[in-house]
N, C-alpha and C positions, 0 to 999 in steps of 0.2 A: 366669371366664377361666382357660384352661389355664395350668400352671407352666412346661410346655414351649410355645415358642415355634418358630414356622417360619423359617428362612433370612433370607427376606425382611423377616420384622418384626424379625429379629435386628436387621439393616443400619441397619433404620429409626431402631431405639432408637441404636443404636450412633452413628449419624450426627447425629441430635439431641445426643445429650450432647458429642459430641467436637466438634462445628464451632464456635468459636469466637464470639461474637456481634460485630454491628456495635458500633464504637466510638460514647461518644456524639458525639462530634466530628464524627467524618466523618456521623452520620449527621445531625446538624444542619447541617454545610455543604452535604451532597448537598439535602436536602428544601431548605433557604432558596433554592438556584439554581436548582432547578425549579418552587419560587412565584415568584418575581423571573422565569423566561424564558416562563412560560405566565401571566404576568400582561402583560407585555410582549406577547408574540403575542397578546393577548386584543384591547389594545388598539391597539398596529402593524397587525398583521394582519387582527383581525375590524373592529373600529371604522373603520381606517383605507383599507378596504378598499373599491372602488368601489361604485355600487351595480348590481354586473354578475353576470352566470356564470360559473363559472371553466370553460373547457374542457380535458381533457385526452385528448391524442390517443394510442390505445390500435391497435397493429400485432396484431389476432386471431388473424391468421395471414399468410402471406406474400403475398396477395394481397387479403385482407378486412378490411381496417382499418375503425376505428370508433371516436367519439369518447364519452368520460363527460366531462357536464355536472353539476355542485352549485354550489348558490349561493355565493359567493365571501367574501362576507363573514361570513355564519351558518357553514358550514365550518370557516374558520379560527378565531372563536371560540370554536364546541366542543372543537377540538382544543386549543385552549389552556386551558379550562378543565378538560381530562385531563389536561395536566401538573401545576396547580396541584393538582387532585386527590392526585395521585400523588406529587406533593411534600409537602402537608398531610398524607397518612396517614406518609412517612418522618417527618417531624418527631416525632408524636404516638407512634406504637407502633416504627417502622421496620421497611423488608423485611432478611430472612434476606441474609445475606453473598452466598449463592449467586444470588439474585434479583435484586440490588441492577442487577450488570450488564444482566443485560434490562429492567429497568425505566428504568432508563438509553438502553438503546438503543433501545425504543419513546418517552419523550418525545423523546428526538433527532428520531424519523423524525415522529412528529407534528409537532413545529416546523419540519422540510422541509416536509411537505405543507400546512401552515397560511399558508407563505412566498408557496410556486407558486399556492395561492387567491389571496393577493394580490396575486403579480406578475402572475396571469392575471387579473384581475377587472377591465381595462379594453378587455377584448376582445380578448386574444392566445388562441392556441392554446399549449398545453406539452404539444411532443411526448415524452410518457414512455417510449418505446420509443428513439425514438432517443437522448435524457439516456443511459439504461442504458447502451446502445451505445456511447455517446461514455466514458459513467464507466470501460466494460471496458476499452477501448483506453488509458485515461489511467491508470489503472493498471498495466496489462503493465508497462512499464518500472518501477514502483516496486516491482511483487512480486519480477520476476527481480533488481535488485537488491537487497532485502531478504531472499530467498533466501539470493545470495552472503555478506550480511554476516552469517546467521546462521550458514552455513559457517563463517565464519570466526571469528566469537565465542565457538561452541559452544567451539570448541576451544583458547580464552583468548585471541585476536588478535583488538585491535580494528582494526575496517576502518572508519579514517572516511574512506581513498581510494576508495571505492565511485563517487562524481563522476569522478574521474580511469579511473577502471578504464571506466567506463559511455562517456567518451567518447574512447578508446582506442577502444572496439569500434564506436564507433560511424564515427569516423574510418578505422578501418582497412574494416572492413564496404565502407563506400561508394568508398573508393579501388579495393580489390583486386576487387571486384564489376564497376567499371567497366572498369578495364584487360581482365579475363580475360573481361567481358559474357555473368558465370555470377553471378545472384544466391546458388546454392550456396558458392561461391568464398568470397566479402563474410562470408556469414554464419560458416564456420570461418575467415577472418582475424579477424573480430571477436572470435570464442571465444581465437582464440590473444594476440591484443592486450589482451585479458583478463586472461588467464592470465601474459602476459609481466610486467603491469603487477603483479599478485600475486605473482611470486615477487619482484619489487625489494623489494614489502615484505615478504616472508617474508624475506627475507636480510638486510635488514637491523634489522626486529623479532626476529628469533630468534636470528639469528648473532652479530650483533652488540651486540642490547641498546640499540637506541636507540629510545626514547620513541616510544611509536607513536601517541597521538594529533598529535603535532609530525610525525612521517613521513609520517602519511594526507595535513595538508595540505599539506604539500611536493610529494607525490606529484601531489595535485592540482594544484596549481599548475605543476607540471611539464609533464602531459598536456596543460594548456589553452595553456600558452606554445609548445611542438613542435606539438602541432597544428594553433593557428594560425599558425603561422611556415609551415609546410608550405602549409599554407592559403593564403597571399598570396603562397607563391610558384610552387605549383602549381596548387592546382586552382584557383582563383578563375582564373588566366590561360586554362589548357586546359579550361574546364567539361567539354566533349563527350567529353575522351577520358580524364580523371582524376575527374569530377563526377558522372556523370551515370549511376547503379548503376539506378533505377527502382528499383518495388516489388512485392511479392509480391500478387498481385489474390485478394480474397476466394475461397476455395472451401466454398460451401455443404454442410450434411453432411448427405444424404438423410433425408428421415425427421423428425430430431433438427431442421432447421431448418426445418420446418413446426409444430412447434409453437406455439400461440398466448403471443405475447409473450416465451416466452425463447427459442424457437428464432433469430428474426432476433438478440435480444443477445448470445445464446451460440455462437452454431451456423453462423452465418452470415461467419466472419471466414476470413485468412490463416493460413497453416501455421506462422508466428511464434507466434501466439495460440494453438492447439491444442495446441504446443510445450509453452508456459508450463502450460499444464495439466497435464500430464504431469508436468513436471519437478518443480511442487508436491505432486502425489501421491508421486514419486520422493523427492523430499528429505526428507518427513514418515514414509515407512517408512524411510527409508534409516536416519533419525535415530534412531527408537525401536522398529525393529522387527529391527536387523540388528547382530552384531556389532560391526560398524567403527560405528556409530550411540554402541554403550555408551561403546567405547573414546574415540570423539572428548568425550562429555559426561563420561566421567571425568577427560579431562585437563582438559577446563574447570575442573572442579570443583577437583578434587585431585589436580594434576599428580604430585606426592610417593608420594601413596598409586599413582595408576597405575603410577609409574615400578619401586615394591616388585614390583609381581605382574608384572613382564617387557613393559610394553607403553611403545612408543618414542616417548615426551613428544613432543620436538622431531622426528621425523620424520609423526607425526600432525598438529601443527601446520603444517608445511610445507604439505604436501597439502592439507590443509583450506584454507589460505589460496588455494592455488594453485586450486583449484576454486572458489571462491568470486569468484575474480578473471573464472573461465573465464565462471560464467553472470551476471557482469555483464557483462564487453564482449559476451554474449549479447543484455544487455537494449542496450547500445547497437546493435547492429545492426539490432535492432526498429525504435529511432528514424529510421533513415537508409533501412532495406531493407523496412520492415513499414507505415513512417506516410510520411516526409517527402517520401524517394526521392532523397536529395539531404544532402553535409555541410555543417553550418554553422559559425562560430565560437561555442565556447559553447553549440553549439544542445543540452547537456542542460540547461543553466539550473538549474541546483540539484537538477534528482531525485534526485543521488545521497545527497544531505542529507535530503532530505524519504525515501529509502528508509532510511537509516539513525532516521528517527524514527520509520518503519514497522514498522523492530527493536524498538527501545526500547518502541511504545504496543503491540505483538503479543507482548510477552514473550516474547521470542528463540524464539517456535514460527513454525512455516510455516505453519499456519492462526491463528494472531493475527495474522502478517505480511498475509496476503489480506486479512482484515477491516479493518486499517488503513491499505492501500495502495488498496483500494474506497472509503473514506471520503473518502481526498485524492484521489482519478481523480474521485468523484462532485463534489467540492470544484469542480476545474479543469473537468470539465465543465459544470457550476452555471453559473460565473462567462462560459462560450461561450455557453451559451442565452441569458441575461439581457440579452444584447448584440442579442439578436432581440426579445425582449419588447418589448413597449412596458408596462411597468411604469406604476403611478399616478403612480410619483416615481423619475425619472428616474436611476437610478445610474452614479455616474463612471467610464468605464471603468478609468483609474488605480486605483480601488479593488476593481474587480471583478476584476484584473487579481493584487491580493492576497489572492484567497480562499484559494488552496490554500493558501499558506505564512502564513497568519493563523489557518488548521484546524493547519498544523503544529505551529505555535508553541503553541496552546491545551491540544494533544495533548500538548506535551511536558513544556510548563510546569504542567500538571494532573495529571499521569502520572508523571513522574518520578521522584518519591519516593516513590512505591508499588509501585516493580517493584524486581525484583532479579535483577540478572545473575547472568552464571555465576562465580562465585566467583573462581578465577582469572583471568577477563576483564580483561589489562592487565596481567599480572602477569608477568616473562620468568622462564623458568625456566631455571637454572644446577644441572647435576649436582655 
């Protein structure tokens, strides 16, 4: 072997010595819950499983659909004894830190697809194109709110009024859409219902120094008390002329939504949805590729040390906040202008909670934010097929009815203590 080494193997050695290894802790807690949950699906899912085929229905293309057939019971015990695999080798040697996560995220999807064999093994069909479908759409609102709150935390404001902000836009959306009968209109009153809601809490988190996790829920509770008040005493009476905004109808993207399977989940939605894509490529350069990106994660960080080199703590904050407000009442206008067509009281029901944990389980990035805001939309759409299935055993809707915020709750109470915010996160700063 040469003395001199190439670039490459330089990295290799380098990253070998320096990565820190798995603890033995976690790596004994991680391996013990993937032999306990692929022991469980072994016998839940494979044993307990009819003795049927599980069919799953598969969109080819946008007119040739086709279904895959496996036997439903053998199925789902394979894939359970892949997690207990994967779990027994963590116990015994354990994966590399960097692995951990994917190994993680493959038995996840193994004990989905070991479930759908058994929810489908009494002779239902599981349409998988459509789940997709329905998981994208049930997300949009969680990413463009989780979006806004990483605006806002990047730059040390926390936003737990994300709920309030989301159904501001969502309420204004559908009001000013109807009067003006410009779904365009709806969707910048929402942005501005946003935004309005964001600077309350800018000015009164920055300005004034009051406790902002106590602010978020006041704020909340604020938007939900005027909006429904307005609610029972407007539009509920006038539906037709204060109600009734409609929705932006699907426009297919040539080309892109003929693709087989991801064209109809990706490609085939409203200008709400293409929006959202955008703005996630947007906020992720904006973050770490731009100027105003450094600046905001400096003041997160070390609002002190920014404030040294001439950059405006408190007016960075402002902004940040104010934008983050703008593309949640974005995500409420989705609700009302993109899905429902229509205001409801309460009708965000806690996304703005469940986006705020889509912060916390994405560690305050815009691509963690997607993967975790996908998790809980696939969660919520889960629990809307299952109500079609004819399952072996029957599940309560009340119960299916808690999946998404049962995945939150797991997320966050699993998660929690292993991330870490932006340092100044919560902190007011005073010159």
């Amino acid at each position: 072997m040469s003395i001199a080494e190439s670039p490459q193997q330089e990295q290799i050695i380098v990253r070998e010595v320096v990565e820190p290894p798995v603890s033995t802790r976690r790596r004994v807690t991680t391996g013990s819950l993937l032999v306990v949950a692929g022991l469980l699906a072994v016998l839940a899912f494979g044993v307990g499983a009819d003795k049927g085929s599980a069919v799953f229905g598969l969109n080819a293309a946008s007119d040739t659909p086709f279904d895959v057939t496996v036997p439903a019971g053998l199925t789902a015990g394979l894939l359970g004894l892949v997690v207990v695999a994967l779990g027994v080798y963590q116990l015994v040697r354990g994966f590399p830190r960097r692995q951990t996560r994917w190994v993680v995220a493959g038995a996840l999807v193994s004990l989905v697809v070991a479930f759908l064999c058994w929810a489908a093994s009494a002779g239902s069909t599981v349409q998988i194109t459509g789940l997709l479908q329905q998981s994208i759409l049930s997300a949009v609102p969680l990413v463009l709110g989780a979006l806004g709150g990483i605006l806002c935390e990047r730059s040390g404001v926390i936003n737990v009024a994300i709920e309030g902000q989301m159904l501001s836009g969502a309420f204004a959306g559908a009001l000013f859409a109807s009067v003006a009968h410009n779904l365009g209109v709806g969707v910048l009153a929402a942005v501005l219902a946003g935004g309005l809601v964001g600077a309350l809490l800018a000015v009164f988190a920055i300005r004034y120094l009051v406790n902002q996790v106590i602010l978020g829920v006041v704020i909340n509770l604020l938007a939900l008390g005027l909006t429904g008040f307005i609610y029972d005493a407007l539009m509920q009476p006038h539906a037709d002329q204060y109600n009734s905004p409609g929705v932006f109808s699907a426009v297919p993207i040539p080309l892109l939504g003929d693709i087989p399977v991801v064209g109809p989940v990706l490609f085939q939605a409203n200008v709400l949805v293409y929006a959202t894509y955008v703005l996630v490529v947007v906020v992720n350069v904006a973050l770490f590729r731009t100027r105003w990106g450094l600046r905001t994660r400096a003041v997160g960080e070390h609002p002190k040390a920014a404030d040294t080199v001439g950059i405006k703590v408190l007016r960075i904050r402002f902004v940040d906040t104010v934008l983050g407000g703008c593309v949640a009442g974005f995500a409420g206008a989705y609700l009302t202008l993109g899905a429902v067509g229509a205001f409801g009281k309460n009708m965000t029901s806690g996304r703005g909670f469940i986006a705020l944990a889509a912060v916390i389980f994405g560690r305050w990035s815009p691509n963690g934010a997607v993967g975790a805001a996908l998790l809980f939309g696939f969660a919520d759409a889960l629990q809307t097929g299952l109500t079609i299935i004819q399952a072996p055993v029957q599940i309560p809707s009340n119960f299916l009815a808690m999946a998404p915020y049962l995945a939150t709750l797991f997320v966050v109470a699993g998660l929690g203590g292993r991330v870490r915010a932006p340092a100044a996160d919560g902190e007011p700063y005073v010159k």
